[in-house]
N, C-alpha and C positions, 0 to 999 in steps of 0.2 A: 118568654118565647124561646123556641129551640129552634135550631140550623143542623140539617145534615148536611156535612161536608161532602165532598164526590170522592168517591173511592179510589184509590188509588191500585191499580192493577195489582191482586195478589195482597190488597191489604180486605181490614174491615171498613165496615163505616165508622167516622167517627162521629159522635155530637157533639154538638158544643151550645153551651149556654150562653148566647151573648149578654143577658142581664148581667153575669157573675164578670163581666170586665170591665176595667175602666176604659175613662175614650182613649186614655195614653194607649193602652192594649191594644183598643181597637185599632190605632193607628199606628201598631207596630213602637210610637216613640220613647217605649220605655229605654232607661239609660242607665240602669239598675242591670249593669255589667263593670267586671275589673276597666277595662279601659276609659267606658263612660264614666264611670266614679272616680279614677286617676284623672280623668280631664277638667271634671268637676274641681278635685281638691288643689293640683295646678294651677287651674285659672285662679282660683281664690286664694292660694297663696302670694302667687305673681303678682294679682293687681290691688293686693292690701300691701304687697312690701314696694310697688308702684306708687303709689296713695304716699306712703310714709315717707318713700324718696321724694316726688313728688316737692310735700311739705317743707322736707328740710332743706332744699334745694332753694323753693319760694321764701321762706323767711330767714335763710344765709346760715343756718345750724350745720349744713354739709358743706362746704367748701373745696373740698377733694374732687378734684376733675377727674380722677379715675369712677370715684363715684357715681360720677356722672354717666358712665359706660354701660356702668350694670342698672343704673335708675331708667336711662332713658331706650338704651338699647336691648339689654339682658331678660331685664323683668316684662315688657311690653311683648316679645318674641316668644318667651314660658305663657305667659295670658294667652296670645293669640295661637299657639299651640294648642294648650289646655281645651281653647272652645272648637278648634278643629278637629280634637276627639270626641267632642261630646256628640254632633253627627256622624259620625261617624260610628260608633257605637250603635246609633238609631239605627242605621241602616243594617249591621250585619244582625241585631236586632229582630228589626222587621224581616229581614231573608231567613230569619230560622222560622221565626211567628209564623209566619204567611205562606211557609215553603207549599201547603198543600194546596189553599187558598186565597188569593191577592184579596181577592174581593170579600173582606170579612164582617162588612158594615162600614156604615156612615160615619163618622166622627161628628158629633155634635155639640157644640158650645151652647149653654143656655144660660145667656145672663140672670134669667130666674133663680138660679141655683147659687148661695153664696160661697160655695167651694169655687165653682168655676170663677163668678167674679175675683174670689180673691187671687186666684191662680195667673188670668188675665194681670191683676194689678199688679202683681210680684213682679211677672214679667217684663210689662211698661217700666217696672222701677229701674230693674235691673238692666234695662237695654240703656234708658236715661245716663244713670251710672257710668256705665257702663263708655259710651259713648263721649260722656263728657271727660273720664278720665284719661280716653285715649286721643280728645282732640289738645286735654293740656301736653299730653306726653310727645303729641307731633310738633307742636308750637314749641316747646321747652328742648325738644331734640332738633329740630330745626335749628334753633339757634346756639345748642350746641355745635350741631356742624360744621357750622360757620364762625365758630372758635378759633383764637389762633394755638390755641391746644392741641385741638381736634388735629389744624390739621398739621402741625409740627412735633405731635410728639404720641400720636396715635401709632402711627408705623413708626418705632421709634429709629432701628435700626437704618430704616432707607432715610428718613429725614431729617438723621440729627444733625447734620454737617450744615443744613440751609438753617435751619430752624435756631441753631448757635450763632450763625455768624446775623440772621433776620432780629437778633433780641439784644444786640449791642449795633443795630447799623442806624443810620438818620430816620429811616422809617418807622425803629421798633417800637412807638404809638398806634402803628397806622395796621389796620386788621390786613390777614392775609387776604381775606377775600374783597378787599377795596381797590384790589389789583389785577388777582387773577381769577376773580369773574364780574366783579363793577356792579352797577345797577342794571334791574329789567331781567324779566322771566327767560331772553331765550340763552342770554349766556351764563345764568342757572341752572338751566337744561343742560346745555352743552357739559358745564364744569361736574354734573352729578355723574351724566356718564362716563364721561372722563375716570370721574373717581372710579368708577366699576370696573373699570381695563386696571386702573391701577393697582387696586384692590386685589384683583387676581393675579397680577403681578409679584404682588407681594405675598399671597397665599404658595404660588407655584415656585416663586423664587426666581422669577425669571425677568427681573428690573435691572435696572442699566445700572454697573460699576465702574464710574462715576453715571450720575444724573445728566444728561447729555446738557449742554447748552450751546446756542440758546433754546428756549422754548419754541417750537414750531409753531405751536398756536393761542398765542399767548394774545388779549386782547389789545387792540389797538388802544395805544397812548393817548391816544385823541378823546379817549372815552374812559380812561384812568387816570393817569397821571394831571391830566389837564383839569381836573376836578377839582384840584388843589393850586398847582403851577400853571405859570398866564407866562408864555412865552411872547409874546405881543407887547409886556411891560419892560417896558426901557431898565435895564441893569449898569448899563456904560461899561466898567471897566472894575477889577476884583482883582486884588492882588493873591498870589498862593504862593508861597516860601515851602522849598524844598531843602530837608536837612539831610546832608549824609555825612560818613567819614569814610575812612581806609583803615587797610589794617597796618599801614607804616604810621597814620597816624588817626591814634582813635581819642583822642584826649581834643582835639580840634576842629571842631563842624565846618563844613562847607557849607554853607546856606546861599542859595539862588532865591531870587524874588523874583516872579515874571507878573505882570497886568495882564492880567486874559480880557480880551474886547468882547463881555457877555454881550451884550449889545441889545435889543432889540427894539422897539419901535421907539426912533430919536424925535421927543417933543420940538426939539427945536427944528427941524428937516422935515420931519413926518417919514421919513424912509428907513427903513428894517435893515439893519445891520448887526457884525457880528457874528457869533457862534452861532444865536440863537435865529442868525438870518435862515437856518435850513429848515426849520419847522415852521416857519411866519404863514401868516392864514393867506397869504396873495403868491407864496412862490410855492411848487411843488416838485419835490423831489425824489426819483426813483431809482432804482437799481436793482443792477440783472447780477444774482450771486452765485457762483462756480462750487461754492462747496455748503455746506450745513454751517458752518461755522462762522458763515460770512466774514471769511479772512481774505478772501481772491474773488475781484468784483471786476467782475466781464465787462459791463457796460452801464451809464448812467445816461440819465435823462432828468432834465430841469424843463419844467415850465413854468416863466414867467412872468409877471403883471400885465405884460401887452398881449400872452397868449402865446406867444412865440414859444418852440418847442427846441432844446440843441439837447442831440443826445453824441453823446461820448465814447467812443470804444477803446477797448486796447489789442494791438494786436499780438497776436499767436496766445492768446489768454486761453487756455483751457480748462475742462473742469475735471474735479476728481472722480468723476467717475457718478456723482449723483445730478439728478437732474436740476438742472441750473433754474431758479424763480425770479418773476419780478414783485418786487416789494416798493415799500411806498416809506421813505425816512420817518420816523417818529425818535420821538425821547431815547429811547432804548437802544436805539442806533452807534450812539456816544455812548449815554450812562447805561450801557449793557449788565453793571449789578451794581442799579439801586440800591436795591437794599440786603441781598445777597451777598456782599463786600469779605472777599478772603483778603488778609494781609499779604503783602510782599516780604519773602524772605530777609533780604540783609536791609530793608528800611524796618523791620519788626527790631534786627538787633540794633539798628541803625538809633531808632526812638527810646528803647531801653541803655544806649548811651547816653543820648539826648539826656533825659529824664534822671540820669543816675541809676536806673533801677539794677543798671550792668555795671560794676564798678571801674570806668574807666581807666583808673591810676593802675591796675592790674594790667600789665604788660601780654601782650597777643589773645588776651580775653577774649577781641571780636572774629577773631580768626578761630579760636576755637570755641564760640558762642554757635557761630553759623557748620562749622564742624557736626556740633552735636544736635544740632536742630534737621540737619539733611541725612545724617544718621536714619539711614530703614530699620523700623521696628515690626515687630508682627503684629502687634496691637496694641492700642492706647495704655491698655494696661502693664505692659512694657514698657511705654514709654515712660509711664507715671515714676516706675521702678528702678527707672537705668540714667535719666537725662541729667540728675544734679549729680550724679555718681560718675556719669561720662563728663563732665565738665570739670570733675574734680581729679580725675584719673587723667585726661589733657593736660591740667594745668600742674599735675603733677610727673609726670615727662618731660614736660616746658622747665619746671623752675627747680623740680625736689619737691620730696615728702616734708621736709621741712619747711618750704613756704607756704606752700600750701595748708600743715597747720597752724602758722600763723594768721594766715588769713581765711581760715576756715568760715568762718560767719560770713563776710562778704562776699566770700564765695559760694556759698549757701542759696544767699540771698538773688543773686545772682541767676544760679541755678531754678530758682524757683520763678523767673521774671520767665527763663527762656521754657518751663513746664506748662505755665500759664498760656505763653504764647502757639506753641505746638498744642497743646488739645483747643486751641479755638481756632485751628486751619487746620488739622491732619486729622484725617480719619483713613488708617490702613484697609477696615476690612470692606470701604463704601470708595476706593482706590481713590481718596482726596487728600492731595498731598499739595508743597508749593506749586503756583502758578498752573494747579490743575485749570484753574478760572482766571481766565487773564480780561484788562478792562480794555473797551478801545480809546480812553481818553487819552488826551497825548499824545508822547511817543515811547512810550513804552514797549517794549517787545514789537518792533514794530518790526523786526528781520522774521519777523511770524507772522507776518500779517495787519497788526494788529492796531490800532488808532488812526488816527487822520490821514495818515502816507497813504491808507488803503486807495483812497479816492484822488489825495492832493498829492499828485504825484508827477506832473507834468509828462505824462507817459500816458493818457487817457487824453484822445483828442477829437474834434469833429471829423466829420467828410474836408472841413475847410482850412484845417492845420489847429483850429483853435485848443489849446488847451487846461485843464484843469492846474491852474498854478498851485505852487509849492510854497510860495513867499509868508515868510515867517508870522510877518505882520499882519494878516490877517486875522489872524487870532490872537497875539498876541506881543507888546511892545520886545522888545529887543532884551535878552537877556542883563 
């Protein structure tokens, strides 16, 4: 059979013989162009060398978590590429085919015909295929994702500084995302878009130097941490010994013992005490915080077992200028870096005394230990290069080039204790340096704000004089 096309103003007619095409033709869907056949050999490259990773992945022959980047993220992206050319292709395709005529015939499938059937089957196979090897690659990247790889050492640059001190802290068994997104779809949701702000962050370069803390939205404790710790279980009393020295005398530790009153639900009383009185399931505890950092706290509020409400203010308390929130105390309140833990400057040399690894019989060692450890460097790699060199160039001002090669090796050694200690707290170009993260346990830095005084401070009181005491004993027996 023959079709005359309609003429096209100022042209001929043309004819055309639709016998002499196939239905592909007829339907414009030939792909038998550069792009549709670059889409073709893409896709089938991508999801065979998919397939292969895939395999080595599933029977443990790849091991390489980098691997893992280009198996689950690289190759899946070149696939689904490749098949967004191949319509694509059809289409400019059909707009060249069909420019005179849309309507050029039927397309017809006839199962009667074993080209067509086989064609149909190809395709069944290949969608099959096809489909299964992208729902292994969504389950197998899935749980990539939620690697603590993925997510400490994908953004290497922004995350090395948590992700070193997260792989030597009491957590680093415990997966990143057991914390900061728990169980349950919606703070999965939450934590993916998250990632996408971050992500972009770290494309544009425009992420925070340092990582602020604390986290703004960090999931409630009640639904992490408590997954694991029962604040409700009775602890009583825990000793922790503090060792430090001086630089008049570093050969002789000072050691304090204090009993912290962990406390919490006493079998013999049945009543909640203690430290861990402030998280107990029958009392609750709030506060109204003046700055991001929750260093300067405006106003508290307790309620509890009978219902009774007392809330606390201080007065002329102001804020820094950010808009003051109220929060509800959990875990994190106290143990603000779980598992994020940067060391303390002079307790780092202080424990490399302890321990010998600093040789204490060297005379102003600790004074010029901490010297060289607050030393500004430009970059780690600097540091790596100057720190046993600056310890040795110290100590040789201090005593002569002559003692010091005497004592060359212990000094060495020495030197290598306080390198060791600076690249697992100092990162220059992510501006993480000592006491960039300070903890609120104690009293540590507490002329910043920071540990118990925030609250116990007898300087927070009701409408009716009552106050937040200060008294030692509450937490803990008498030095």
């Amino acid at each position: 059979m023959a079709e005359i096309l309609p003429e096209k103003p100022g042209t001929e007619e043309k004819k055309v013989d639709m016998d002499n095409f196939t239905w592909q033709e007829k339907a414009g869907l030939s792909m038998k162009t550069p792009i549709g056949l670059f889409g073709v050999a893409l896709t089938t490259v991508c999801l065979t060398l998919t397939v292969l990773g895939l395999l080595g992945h599933i029977t443990g022959l790849i091991e390489n978590p980098y691997a893992a980047i280009v198996t689950f993220l690289v190759f899946p992206a070149g696939a689904v590429f490749g098949l967004l050319l191949i319509p694509i292709s059809w289409y400019f395709r059909r707009k060249k085919w069909f420019k005179d005529n849309i309507n050029m015939g039927n397309v017809i499938i006839d199962f009667g015909k074993r080209s067509h059937r086989r064609l149909v089957t190809l395709i069944l196979v290949l969608s099959v295929v096809n489909l299964t090897v992208f729902a292994l690659v969504v389950y197998e990247a899935y749980h990539f994702t939620e690697s603590d790889f993925f997510c400490g050492a994908i953004c290497h640059t922004v995350m090395d500084p948590e992700y070193t001190a997260y792989q030597r802290s009491p957590h680093a068994k415990v997966g990143c995302v057991s914390c900061h997104i728990g169980s349950g779809a919606e703070w999965y949701v939450k934590a993916k878009l998250s990632g996408l702000r971050q992500v972009k962050a770290v494309l544009d370069g425009s992420y925070s130097t340092p990582i602020p803390a604390p986290v703004a939205h960090l999931r409630p404790a009640q639904d992490t941490c408590e997954e694991c710790h029962w604040p409700e279980k009775f602890h009583g009393k825990k000793i922790k010994e503090f060792v430090s020295f001086t630089n008049d005398d570093q050969g002789n530790a000072q050691i304090q013992e204090i009993a912290l009153h962990i406390g919490g639900r006493n079998p013999m009383t049945d009543t909640f005490e203690g430290i861990h009185w402030h998280v107990s399931n029958n009392v609750k505890v709030e506060y109204h915080s003046l700055d991001e950092k929750r260093t300067s706290i405006g106003a508290i509020k307790v309620t509890k077992p009978s219902g009774v409400t007392e809330e606390y203010s201080l007065d002329g308390a102001t804020s820094d200028g950010t808009e003051g929130y109220w929060r509800t105390m959990d875990c994190v309140d106290c143990h603000n870096r779980p598992t994020h833990v940067y060391d303390d400057l002079a307790s780092s040399v202080d424990l490399g005394l302890y321990s010998k690894k600093i040789n204490p019989e060297i005379p102003g060692i600790r004074e010029d230990s901490l010297e060289v450890l607050q030393k500004e460097y430009i970059s780690r790699e600097e540091a790596k290069a100057q720190i046993v060199e600056s310890l040795l160039a110290l100590q040789a001002e201090r005593h002569g080039a002559s003692f010091v090669a005497a004592n060359e090796q212990t000094l060495i050694t020495s030197g290598a204790y306080l390198l060791d200690t600076y690249m697992a707290n100092v990162w220059p170009k992510m501006k993480v340096s000592w006491g960039t993260y300070k903890q609120h346990l104690g009293h540590q830095n507490e002329e910043e704000g920071y540990g118990c005084f925030r609250c116990h401070d007898d300087e927070h009181q009701t409408a009716f004089g009552k106050t937040i005491s200060q008294s030692c004993d509450l937490c803990h027996d008498e030095p």
